[in-house]
MIDREN-407004 format. One record per atom (N, C-alpha, C): residue in three letters; atom name; y, x, z. Coordinates in steps of 0.05 Angstrom, whole numbers. Atoms other than C-alpha are relative to their C-alpha. Example, Ala and Ser with C-alpha at 12.3 -4.5 7.8 and 13.67 -1.06 7.14 Angstrom:
+-----+------+--------+--------+--------+
! res ! atom !      v !      u !      w !
+-----+------+--------+--------+--------+
! ALA !    N !    -24 !     18 !      0 !
! ALA !   CA !    -90 !    246 !    156 !
! ALA !    C !     24 !     18 !      0 !
! SER !    N !    -24 !    -16 !     -1 !
! SER !   CA !    -21 !    273 !    143 !
! SER !    C !     22 !    -15 !     14 !
+-----+------+--------+--------+--------+
This chain:
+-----+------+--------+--------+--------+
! res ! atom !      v !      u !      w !
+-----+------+--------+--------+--------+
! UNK !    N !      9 !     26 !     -8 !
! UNK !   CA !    270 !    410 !     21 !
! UNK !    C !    -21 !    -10 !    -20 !
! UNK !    N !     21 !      7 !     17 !
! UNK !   CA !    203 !    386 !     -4 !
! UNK !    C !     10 !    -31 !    -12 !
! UNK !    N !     -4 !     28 !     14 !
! UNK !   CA !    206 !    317 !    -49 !
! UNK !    C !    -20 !    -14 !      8 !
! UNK !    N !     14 !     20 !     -2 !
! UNK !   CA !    181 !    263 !    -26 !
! UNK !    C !    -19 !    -21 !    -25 !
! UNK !    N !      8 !     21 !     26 !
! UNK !   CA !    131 !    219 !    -72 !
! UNK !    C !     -9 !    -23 !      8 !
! UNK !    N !     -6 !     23 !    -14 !
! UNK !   CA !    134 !    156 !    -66 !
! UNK !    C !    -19 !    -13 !    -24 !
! UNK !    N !     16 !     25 !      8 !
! UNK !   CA !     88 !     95 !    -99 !
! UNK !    C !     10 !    -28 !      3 !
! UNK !    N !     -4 !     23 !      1 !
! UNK !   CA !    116 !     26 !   -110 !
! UNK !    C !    -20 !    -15 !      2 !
! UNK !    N !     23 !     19 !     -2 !
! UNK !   CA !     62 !    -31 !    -98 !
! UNK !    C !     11 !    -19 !      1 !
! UNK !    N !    -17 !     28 !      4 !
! UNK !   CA !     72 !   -102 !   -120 !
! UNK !    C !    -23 !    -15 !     -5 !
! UNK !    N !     12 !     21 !     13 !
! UNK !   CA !     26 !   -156 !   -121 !
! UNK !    C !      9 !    -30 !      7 !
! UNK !    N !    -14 !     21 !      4 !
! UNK !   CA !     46 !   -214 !   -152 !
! UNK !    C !    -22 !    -28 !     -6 !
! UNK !    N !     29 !     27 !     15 !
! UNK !   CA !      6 !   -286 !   -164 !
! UNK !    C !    -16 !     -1 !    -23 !
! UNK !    N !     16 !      9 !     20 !
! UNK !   CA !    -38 !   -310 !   -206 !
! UNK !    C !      9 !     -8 !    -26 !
! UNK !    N !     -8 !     17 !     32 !
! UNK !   CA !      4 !   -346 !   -250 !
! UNK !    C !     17 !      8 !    -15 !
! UNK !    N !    -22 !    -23 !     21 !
! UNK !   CA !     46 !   -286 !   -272 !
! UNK !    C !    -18 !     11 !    -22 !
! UNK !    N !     22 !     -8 !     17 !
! UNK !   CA !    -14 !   -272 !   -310 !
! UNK !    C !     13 !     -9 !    -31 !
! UNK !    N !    -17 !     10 !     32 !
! UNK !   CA !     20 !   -312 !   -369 !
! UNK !    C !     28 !     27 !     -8 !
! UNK !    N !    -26 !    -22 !     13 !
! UNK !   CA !     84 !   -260 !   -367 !
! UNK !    C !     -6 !     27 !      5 !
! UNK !    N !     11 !    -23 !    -20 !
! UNK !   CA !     44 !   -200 !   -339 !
! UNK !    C !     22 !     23 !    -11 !
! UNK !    N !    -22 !    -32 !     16 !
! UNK !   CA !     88 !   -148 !   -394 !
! UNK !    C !     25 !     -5 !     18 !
! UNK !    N !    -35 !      5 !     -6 !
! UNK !   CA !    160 !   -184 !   -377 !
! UNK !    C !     -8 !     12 !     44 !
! UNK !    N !    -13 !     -1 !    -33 !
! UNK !   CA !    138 !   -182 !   -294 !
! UNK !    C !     -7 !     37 !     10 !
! UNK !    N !     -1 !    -33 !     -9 !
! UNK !   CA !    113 !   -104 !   -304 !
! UNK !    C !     12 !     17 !     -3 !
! UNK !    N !    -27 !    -10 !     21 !
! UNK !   CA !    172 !    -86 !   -345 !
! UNK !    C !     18 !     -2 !     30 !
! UNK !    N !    -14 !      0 !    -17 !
! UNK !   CA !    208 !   -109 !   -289 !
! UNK !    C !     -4 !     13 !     26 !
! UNK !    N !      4 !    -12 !    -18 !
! UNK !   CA !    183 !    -83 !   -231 !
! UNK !    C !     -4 !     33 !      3 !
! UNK !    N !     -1 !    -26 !     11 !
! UNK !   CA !    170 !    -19 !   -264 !
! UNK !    C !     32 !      9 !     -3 !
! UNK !    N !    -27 !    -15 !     -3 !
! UNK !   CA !    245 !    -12 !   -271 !
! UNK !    C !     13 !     -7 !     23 !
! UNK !    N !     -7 !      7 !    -27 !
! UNK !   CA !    259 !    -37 !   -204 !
! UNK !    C !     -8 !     22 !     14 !
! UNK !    N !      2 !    -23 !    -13 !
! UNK !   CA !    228 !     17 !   -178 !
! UNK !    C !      4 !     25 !     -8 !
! UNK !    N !    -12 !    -16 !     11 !
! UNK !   CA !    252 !     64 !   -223 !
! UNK !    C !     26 !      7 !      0 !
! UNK !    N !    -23 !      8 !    -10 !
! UNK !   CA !    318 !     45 !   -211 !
! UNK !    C !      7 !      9 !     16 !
! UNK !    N !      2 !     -6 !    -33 !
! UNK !   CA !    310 !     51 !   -137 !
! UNK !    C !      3 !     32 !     -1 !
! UNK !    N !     -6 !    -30 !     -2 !
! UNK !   CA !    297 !    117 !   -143 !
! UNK !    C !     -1 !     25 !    -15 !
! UNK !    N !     -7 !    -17 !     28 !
! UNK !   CA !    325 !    146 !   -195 !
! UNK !    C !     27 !     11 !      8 !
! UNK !    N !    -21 !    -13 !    -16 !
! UNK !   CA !    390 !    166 !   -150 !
! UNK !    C !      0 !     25 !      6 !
! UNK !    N !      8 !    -20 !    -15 !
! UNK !   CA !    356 !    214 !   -113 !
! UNK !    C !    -10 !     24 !     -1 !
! UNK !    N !     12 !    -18 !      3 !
! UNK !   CA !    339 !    288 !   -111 !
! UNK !    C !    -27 !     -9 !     21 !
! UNK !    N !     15 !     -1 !    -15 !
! UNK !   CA !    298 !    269 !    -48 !
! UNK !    C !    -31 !     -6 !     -4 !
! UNK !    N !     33 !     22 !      4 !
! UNK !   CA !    244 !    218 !    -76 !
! UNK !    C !     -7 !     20 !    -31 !
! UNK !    N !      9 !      2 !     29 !
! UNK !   CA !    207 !    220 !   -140 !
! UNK !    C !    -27 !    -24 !     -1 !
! UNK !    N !     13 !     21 !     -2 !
! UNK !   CA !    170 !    159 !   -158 !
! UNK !    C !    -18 !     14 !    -17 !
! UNK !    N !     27 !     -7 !     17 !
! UNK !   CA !     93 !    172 !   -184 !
! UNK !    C !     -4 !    -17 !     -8 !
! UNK !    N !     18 !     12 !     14 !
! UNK !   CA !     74 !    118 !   -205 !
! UNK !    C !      6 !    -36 !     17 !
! UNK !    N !      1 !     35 !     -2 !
! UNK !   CA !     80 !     33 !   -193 !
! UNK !    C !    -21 !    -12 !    -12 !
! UNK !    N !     34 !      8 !     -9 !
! UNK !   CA !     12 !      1 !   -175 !
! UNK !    C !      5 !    -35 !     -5 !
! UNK !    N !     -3 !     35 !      6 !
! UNK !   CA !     16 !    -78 !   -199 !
! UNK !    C !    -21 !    -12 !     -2 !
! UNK !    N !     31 !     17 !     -1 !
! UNK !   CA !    -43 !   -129 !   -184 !
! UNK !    C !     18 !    -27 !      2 !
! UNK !    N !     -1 !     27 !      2 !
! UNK !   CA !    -34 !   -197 !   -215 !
! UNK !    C !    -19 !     -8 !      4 !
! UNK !    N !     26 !     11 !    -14 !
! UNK !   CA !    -86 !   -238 !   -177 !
! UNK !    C !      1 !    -17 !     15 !
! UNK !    N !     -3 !     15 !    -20 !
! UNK !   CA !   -104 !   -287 !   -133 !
! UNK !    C !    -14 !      8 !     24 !
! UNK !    N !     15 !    -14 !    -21 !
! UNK !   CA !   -150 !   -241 !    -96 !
! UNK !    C !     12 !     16 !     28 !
! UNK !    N !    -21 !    -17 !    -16 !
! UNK !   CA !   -124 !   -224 !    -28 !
! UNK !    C !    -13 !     17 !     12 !
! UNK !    N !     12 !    -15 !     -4 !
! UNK !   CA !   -180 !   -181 !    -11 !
! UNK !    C !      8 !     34 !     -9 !
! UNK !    N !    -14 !    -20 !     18 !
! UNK !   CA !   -150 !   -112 !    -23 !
! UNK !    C !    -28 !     19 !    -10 !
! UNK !    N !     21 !    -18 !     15 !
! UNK !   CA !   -222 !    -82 !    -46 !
! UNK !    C !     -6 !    -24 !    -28 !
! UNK !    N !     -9 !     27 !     26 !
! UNK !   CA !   -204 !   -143 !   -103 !
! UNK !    C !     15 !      6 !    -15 !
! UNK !    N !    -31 !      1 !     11 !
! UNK !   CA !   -145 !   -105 !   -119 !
! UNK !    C !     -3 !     25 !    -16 !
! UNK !    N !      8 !    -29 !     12 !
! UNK !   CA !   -159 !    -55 !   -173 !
! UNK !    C !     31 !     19 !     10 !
! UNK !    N !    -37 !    -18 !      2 !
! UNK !   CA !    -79 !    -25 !   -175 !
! UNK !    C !     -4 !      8 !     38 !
! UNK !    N !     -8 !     -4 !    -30 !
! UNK !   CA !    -79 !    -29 !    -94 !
! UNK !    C !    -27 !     29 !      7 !
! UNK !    N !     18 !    -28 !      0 !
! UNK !   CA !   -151 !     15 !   -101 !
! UNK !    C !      9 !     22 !    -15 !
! UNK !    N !     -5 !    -28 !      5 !
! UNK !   CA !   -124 !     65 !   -144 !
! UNK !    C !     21 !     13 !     14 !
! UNK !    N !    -10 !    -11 !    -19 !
! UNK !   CA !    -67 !     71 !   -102 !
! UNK !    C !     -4 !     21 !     30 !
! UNK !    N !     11 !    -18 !    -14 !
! UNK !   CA !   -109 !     92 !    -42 !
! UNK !    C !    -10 !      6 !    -12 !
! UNK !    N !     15 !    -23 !     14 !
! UNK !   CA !   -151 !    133 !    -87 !
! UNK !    C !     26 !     25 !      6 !
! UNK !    N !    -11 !    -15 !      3 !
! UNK !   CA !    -85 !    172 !   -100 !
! UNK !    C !      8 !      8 !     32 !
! UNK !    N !     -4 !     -9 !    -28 !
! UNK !   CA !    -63 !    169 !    -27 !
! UNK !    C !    -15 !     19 !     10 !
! UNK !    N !     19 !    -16 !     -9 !
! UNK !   CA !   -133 !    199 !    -12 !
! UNK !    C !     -2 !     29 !    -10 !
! UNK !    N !    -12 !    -17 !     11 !
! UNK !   CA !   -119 !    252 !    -56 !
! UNK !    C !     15 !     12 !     -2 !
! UNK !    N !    -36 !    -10 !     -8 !
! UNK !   CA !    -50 !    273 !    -24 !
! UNK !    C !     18 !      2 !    -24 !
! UNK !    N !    -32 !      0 !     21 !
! UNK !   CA !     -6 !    257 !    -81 !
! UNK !    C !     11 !    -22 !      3 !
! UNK !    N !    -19 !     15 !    -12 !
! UNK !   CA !     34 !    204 !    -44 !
! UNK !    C !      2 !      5 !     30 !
! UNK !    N !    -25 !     -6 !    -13 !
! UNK !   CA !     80 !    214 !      3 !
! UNK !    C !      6 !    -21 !     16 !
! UNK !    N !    -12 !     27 !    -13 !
! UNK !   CA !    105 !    140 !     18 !
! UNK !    C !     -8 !    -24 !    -18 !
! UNK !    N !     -5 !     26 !     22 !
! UNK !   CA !     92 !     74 !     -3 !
! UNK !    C !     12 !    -20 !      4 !
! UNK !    N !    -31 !     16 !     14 !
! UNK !   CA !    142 !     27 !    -34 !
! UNK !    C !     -6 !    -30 !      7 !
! UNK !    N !      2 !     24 !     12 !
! UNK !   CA !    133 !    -52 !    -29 !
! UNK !    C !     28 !     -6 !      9 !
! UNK !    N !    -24 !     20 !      1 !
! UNK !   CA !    190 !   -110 !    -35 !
! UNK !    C !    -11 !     -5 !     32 !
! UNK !    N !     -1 !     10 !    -16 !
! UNK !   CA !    147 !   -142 !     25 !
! UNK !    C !    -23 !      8 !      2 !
! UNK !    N !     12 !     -9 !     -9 !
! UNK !   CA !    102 !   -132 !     72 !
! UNK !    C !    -29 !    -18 !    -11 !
! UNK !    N !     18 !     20 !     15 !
! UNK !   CA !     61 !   -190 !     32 !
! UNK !    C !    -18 !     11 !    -23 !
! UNK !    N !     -4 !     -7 !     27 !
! UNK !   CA !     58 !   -150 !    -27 !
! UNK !    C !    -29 !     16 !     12 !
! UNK !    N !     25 !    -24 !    -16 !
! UNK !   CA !     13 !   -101 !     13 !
! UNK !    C !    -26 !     -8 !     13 !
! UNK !    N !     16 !     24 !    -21 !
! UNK !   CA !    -31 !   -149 !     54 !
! UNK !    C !      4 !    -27 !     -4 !
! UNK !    N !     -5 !     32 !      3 !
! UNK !   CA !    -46 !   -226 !     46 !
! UNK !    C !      2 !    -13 !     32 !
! UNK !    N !     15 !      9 !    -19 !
! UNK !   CA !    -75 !   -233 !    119 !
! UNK !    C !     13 !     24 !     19 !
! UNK !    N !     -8 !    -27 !    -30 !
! UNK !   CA !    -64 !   -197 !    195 !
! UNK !    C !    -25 !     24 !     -5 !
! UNK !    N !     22 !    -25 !      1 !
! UNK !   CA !   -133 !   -170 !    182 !
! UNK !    C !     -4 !     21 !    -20 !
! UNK !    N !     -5 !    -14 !     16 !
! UNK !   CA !   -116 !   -143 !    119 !
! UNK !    C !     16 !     19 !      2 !
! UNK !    N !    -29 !     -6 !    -12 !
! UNK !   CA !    -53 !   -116 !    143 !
! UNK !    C !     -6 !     24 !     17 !
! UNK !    N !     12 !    -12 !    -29 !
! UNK !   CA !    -92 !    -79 !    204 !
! UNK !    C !    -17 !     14 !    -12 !
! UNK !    N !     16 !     -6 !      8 !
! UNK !   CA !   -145 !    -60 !    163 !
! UNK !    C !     13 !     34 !    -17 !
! UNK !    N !    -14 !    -14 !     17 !
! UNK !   CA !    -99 !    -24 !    119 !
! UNK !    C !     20 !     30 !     -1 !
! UNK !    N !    -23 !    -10 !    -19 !
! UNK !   CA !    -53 !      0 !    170 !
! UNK !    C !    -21 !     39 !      9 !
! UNK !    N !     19 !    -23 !    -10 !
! UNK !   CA !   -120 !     41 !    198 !
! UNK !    C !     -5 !     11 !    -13 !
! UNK !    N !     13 !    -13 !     19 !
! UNK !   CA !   -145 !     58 !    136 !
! UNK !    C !     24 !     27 !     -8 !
! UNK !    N !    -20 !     -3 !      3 !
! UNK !   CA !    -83 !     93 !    123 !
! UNK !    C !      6 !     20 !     14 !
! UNK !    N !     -3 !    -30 !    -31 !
! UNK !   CA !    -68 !    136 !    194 !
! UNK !    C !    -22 !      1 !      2 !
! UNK !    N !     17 !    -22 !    -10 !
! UNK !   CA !   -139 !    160 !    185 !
! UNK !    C !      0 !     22 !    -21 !
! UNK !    N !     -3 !     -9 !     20 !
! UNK !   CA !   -122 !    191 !    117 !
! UNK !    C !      5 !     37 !     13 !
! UNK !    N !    -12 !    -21 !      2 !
! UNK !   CA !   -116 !    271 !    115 !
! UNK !    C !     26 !     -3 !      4 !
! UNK !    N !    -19 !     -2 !      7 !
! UNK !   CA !    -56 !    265 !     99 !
! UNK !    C !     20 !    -25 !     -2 !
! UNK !    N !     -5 !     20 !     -7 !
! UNK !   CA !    -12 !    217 !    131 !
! UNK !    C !     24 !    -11 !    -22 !
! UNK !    N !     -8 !      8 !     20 !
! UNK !   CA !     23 !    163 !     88 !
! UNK !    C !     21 !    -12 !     17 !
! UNK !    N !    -28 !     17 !     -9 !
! UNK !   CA !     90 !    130 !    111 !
! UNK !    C !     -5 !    -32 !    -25 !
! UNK !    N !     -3 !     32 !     13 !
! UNK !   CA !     97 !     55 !     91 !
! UNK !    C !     34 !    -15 !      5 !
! UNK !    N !    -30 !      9 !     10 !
! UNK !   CA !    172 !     22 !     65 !
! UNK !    C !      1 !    -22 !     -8 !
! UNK !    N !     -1 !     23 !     26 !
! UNK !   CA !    182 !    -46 !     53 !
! UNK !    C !     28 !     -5 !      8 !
! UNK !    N !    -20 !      7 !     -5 !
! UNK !   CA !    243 !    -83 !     46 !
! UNK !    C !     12 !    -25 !      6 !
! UNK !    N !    -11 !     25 !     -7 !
! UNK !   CA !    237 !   -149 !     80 !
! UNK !    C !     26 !     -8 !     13 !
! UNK !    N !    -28 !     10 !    -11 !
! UNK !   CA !    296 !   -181 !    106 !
! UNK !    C !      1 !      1 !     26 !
! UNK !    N !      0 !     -2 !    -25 !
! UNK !   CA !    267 !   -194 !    173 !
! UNK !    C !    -26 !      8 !      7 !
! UNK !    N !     37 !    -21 !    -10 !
! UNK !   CA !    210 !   -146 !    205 !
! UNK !    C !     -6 !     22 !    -18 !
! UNK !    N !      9 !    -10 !     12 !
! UNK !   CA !    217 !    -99 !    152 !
! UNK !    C !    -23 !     24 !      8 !
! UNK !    N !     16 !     -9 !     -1 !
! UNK !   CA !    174 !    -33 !    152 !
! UNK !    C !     17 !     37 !     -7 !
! UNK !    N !    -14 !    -31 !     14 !
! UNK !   CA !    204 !     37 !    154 !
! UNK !    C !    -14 !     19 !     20 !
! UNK !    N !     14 !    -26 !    -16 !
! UNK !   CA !    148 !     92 !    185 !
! UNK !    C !     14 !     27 !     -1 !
! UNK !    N !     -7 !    -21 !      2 !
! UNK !   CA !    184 !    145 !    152 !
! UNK !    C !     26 !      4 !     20 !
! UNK !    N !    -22 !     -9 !    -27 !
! UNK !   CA !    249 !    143 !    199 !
! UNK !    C !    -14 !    -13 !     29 !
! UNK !    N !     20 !      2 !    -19 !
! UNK !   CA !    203 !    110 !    249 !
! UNK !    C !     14 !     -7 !     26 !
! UNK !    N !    -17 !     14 !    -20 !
! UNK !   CA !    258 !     72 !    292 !
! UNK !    C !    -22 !     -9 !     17 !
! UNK !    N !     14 !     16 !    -26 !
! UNK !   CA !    232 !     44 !    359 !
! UNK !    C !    -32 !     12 !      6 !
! UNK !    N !     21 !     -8 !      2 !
! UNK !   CA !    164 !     86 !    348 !
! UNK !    C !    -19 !    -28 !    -23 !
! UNK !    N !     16 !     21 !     14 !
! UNK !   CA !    143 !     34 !    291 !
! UNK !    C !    -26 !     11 !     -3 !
! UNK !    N !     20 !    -12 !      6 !
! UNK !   CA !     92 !     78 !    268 !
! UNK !    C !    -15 !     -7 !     18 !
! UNK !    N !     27 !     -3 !    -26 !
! UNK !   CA !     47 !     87 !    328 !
! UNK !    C !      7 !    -34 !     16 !
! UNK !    N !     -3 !     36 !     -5 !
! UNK !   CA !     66 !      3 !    346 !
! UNK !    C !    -15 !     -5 !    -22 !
! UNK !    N !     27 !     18 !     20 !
! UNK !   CA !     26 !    -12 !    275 !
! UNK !    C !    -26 !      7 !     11 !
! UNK !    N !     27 !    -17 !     -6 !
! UNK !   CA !    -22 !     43 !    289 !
! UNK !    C !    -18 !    -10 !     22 !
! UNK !    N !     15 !      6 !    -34 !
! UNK !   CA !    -36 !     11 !    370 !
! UNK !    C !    -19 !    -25 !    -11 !
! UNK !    N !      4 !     23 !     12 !
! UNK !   CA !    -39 !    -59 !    330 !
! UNK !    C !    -23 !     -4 !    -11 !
! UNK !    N !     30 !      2 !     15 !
! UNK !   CA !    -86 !    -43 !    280 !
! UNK !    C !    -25 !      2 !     21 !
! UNK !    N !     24 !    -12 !    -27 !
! UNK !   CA !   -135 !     -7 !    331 !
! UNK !    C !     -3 !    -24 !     22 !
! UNK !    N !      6 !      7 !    -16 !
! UNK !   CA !   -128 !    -60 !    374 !
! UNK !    C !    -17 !    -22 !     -7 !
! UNK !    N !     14 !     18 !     16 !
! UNK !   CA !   -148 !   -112 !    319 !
! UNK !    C !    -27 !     13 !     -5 !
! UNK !    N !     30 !    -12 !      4 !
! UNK !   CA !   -203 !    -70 !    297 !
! UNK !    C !    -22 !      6 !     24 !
! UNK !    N !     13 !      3 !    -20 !
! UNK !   CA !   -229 !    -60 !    369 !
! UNK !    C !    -14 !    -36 !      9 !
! UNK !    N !     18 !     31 !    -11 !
! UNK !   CA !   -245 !   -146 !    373 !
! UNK !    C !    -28 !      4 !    -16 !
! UNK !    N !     19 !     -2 !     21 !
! UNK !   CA !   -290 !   -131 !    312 !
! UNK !    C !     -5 !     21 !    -17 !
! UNK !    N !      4 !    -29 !      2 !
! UNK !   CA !   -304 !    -61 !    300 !
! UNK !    C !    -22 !     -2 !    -26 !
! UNK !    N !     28 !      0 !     23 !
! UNK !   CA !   -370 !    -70 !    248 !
! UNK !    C !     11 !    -16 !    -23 !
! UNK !    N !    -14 !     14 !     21 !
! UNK !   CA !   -320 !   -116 !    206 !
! UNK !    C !     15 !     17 !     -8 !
! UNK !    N !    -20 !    -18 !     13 !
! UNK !   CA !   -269 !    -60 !    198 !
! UNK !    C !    -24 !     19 !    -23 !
! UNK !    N !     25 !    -20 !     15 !
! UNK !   CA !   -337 !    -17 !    181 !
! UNK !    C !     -8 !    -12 !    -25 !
! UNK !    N !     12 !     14 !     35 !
! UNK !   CA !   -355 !    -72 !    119 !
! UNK !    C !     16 !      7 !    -13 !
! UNK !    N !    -19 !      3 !     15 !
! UNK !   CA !   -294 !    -80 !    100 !
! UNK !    C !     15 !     32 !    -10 !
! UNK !    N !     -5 !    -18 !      2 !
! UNK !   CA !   -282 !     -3 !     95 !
! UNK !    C !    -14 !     13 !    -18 !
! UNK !    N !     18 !    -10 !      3 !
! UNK !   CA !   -351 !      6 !     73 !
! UNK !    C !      6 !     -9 !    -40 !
! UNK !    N !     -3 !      2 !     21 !
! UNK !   CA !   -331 !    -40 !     15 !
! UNK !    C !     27 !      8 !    -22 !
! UNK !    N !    -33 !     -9 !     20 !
! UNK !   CA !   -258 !     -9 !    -10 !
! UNK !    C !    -12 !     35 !     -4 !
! UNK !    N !     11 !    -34 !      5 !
! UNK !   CA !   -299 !     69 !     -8 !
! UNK !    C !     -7 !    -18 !    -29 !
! UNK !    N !     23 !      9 !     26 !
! UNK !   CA !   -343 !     26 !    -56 !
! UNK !    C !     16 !      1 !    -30 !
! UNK !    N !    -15 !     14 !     23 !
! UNK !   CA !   -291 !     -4 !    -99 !
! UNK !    C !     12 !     23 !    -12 !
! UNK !    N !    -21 !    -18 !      6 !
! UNK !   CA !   -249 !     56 !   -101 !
! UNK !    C !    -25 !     14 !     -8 !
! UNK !    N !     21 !    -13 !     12 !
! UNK !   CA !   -317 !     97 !   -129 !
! UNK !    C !     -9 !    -11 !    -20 !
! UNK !    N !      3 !     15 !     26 !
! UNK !   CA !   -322 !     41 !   -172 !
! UNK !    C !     11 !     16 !    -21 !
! UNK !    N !    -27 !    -11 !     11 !
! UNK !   CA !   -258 !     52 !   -202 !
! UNK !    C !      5 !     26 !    -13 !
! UNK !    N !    -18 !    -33 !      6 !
! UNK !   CA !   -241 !    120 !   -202 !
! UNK !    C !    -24 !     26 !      2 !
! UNK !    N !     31 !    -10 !      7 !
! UNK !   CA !   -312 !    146 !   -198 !
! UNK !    C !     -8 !     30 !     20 !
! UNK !    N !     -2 !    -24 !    -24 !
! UNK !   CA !   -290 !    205 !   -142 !
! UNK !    C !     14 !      1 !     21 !
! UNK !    N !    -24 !      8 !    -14 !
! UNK !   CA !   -271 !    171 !    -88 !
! UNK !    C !    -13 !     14 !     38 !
+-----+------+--------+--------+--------+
């Protein structure tokens, strides 16, 4: 059985900026925690953007994450909420696409209460229901997915300088 690798992602407000150690300390063992049970998983790595920026080419931690995605060394990714991942529908959609066009497809996990997010067991065909979603969003405004795509290549080349 191959191991799953998994990525936590968490972004939290602006005004955690004052506790940034105590809220990375914590979430860092929250997701260590999580899956620290398991032969199945193995956590790489927990991606944290304190910000108010909900632009995710704003979000350095959320760009290195797809960097690494792009790079097939994740597996799944982790949030508390589907918030955590996306501020906006278009962000959300944007993300969703960016995501199922990857080599190497990525499963998405959150753990809201209601609407959560589980691609990897993929109840009801969730997967291909985000997948129709996104595509369908991106079909009103197709040259907006293209900026906004044009500018997270950017950011993530920023960043990570081989993206």
């Amino acid at each position: 059985m191959a191991i799953i690798r998994v990525a936590g992602y968490v972004k939290l407000a602006k005004l955690w900026e004052r506790n940034a150690p105590k809220a990375i300390e914590y979430q860092n063992d929250y997701y260590s925690l999580k899956f620290s049970d398991t032969s199945k998983y193995r956590l790489v790595g927990v991606f944290i953007d304190i910000t108010g920026k909900k632009e995710i080419y704003n979000r350095p931690e959320m760009l290195r994450l797809l960097h690494e995605c792009e790079k097939g060394n994740i597996d799944v990714i982790a949030a508390q909420t589907r918030g955590y991942l996306a501020a906006n529908t278009k962000e959300f959609c944007y993300l969703i696409h960016f995501l199922a066009t990857l080599d190497k497809k990525i499963e998405i996990v959150t753990e809201d209460d209601n609407y959560n997010i589980n691609t990897a067991r993929n109840i009801d065909q969730q997967k291909e229901a985000l997948q129709k979603m996104a595509c369908d969003y991106i079909a009103l405004n197709p040259q907006d997915y293209l900026d906004w795509y044009s500018e997270v290549k950017n950011a993530i080349f920023d960043l990570c300088g081989d993206a």
